[in-house]
Structures are given as C-alpha cells and as structure tokens.
C-alpha positions in Angstrom: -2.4 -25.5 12.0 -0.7 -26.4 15.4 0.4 -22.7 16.0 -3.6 -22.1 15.6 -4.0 -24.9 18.0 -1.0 -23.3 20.2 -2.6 -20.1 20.1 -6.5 -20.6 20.7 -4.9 -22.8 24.2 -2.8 -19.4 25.2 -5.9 -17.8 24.4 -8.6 -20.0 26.8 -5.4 -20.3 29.6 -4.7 -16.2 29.8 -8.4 -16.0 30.1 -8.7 -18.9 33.0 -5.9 -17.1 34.9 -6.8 -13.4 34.5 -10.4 -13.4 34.5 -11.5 -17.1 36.5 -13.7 -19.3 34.8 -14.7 -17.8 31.7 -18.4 -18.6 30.0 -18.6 -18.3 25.9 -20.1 -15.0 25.8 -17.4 -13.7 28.8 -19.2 -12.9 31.2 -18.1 -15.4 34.8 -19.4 -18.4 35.3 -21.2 -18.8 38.7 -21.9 -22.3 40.6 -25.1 -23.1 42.3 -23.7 -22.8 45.4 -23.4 -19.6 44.9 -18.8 -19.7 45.1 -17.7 -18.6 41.8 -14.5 -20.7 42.3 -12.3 -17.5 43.4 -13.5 -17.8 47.2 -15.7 -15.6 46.5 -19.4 -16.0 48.2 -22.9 -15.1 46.4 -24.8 -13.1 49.1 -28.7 -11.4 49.0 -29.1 -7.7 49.8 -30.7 -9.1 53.0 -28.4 -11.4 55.1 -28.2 -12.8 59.0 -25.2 -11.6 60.6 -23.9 -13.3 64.0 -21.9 -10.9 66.5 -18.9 -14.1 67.2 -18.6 -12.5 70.5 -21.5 -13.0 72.1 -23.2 -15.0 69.2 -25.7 -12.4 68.9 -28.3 -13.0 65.4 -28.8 -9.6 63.6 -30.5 -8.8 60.2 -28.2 -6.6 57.7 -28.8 -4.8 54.9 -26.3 -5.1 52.3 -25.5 -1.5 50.6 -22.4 -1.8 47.8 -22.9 2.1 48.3 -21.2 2.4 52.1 -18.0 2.2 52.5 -17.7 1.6 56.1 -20.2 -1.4 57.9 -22.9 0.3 60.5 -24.3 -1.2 63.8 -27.4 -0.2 65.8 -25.9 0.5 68.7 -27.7 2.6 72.2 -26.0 4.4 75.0 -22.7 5.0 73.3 -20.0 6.0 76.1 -16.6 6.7 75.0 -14.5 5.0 77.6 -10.7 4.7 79.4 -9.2 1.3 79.8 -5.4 1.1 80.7 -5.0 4.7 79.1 -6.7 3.9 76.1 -9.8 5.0 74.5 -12.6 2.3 74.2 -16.4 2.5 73.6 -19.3 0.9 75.8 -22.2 0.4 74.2 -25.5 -1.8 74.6 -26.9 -4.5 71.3 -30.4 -4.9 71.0 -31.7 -8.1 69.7 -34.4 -10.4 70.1 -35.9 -8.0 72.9 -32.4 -8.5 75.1 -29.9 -5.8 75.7 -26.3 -7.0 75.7 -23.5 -4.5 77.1 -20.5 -4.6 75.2 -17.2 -2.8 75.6 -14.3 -2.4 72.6 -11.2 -0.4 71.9 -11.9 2.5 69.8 -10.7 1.8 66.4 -10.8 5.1 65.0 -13.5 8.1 64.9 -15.1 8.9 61.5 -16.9 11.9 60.7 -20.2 12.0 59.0 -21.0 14.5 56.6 -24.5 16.2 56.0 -25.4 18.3 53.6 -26.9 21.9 55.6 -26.5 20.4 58.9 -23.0 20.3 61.2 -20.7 16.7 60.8 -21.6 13.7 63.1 -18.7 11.7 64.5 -19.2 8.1 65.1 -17.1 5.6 67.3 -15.7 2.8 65.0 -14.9 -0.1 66.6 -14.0 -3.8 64.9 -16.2 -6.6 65.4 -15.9 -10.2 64.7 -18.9 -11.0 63.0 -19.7 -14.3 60.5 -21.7 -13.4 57.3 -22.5 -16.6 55.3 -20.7 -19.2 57.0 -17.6 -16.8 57.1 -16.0 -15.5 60.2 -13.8 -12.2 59.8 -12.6 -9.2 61.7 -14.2 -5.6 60.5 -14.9 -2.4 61.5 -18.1 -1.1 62.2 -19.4 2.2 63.1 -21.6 2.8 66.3 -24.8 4.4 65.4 -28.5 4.4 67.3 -30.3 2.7 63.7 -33.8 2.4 65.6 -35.5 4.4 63.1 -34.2 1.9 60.5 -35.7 -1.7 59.4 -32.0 -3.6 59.6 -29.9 -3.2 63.0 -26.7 -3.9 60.6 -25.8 -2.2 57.4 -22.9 -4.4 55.4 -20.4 -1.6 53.7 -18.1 -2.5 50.9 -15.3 -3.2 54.1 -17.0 -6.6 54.8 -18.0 -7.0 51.0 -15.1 -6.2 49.1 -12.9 -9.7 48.1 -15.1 -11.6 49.8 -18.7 -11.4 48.7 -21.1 -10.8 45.6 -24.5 -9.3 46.2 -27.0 -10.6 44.0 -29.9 -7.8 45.0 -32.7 -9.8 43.7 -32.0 -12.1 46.6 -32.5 -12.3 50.2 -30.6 -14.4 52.7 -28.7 -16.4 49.8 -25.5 -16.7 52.0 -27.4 -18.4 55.2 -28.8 -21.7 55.9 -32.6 -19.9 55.6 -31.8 -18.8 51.9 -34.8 -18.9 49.3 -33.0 -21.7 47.5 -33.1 -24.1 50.6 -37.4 -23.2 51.8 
C-alpha cells in the first residue's frame, strides 16, 4: 500500500513538473487572469500594441501562422548612419505621422507564388503587448490595404503568449472580460 501511495505522488509530481498544472482529464489548467502559472499570458487574436519608443497605440492582428511580426510602415528609405545600414520610415496612427529611424536588423525575402520575391527591411522594435515590454523584430511593409497596422508572428508569441481566437483584446486593460 505505501509503494502505491509512493507511486501515485511520483506520478502527480512528474506531471506538475513536466507538463505545469495538470487538470483530471490532462489537459492545463488555466487561471482567470488569463497566466497559466508558467508566465505565460492568454492573449485574443485582436490585441493593442504600444510602439515603447514613441508610445505609439496600434491595433494587431495575432496570426500563429507568421513567423516573423509585420508593421504598416510608409516611405521606407534604406539609410547610412556611421557606416551602417538603417531604415527611415514614417508610423501612421491616430491620423499623425511619426518618422522613425532604426538599424537594419536583417532583410527578408518574401516569396510569391507566379510573381518575382519582395524584400522587406526588418528592423527590432520595442513594443508592450499585454502589459509586457520586449524587444522583437518586425518587418517594414506599407499594410494600408489591410484592417490591423500590426500583424503579431509567432517571434513575439512564441514562450510568451497563448491566443485564445475566440477573443479580442484579452491581454489589455479594454478586454471583453473587464466592459
């Protein structure tokens, strides 16, 4: 009886550890507040994101199917700064154009299917996304035609966030739960 006892604690332990807090039918238990006690942060497929920088409000779309962030960007000049490359490029919010200047981070090449490869200036941003300030790279696109100036890739997501898609602005103080 007390190896049984022994065993079924292993058992409930080696589940805490490898898999977090652990429901009866296995699946992970969430909290209201939307942390599921790893750190990570229960976020809607529609979420504010502030530019830190110049504290700029933007509205994102979350896709778990890019890999690499995007930002509506205008007027995108590839620059020289002490011998390096860097990108100039204006942010449209709110009716206000704000001019902002970065070091290239890298150039990634777009591919489309019949039609000849885009490249796109990457440059990293520090942005907050649900009360959470990080670093991340963004690409530099003109995303007028679009509904969301931002689109969140799996680079901000991954580690850090869960999207819940039946839910819109869950990681912000104007989430559904708090109107």
């Amino acid at each position: 009886m007390a190896s049984l006892v022994r065993l079924s604690v292993f058992v409930l332990l080696a589940g805490f550890l490898l898999g977090g807090c652990v429901g009866g039918s296995g699946e992970k238990v969430v909290t209201v507040d939307g942390n599921n006690g790893a750190g990570v942060i229960t976020i809607g497929e529609v979420e504010s994101v502030r530019l830190a920088q110049n504290n700029i409000d933007l509205t994102a779309r979350v896709d778990t199917g890019a890999q690499t962030s995007s930002l509506d960007a205008r007027n995108i000049v590839n620059i020289e700064r002490d011998g390096k490359k860097w990108v100039r490029f204006e942010v449209v919010a709110a009716g206000k154009k704000t001019v902002m200047e970065k070091p290239l981070a890298r150039t990634l090449l777009i591919k489309q299917h019949g039609r000849e490869a885009l490249k796109r200036p990457v440059v990293k941003l520090d942005i907050f996304l649900a009360g959470k300030r990080m670093q991340r790279e963004f690409s530099l696109a003109d995303r007028s035609n679009f509904k969301y100036p931002v689109l969140v890739g799996r680079n901000v997501l991954q580690g850090s966030f869960i999207v819940d898609v039946s839910r819109k602005n869950a990681g912000s103080a104007m989430s559904e739960a708090s109107k």
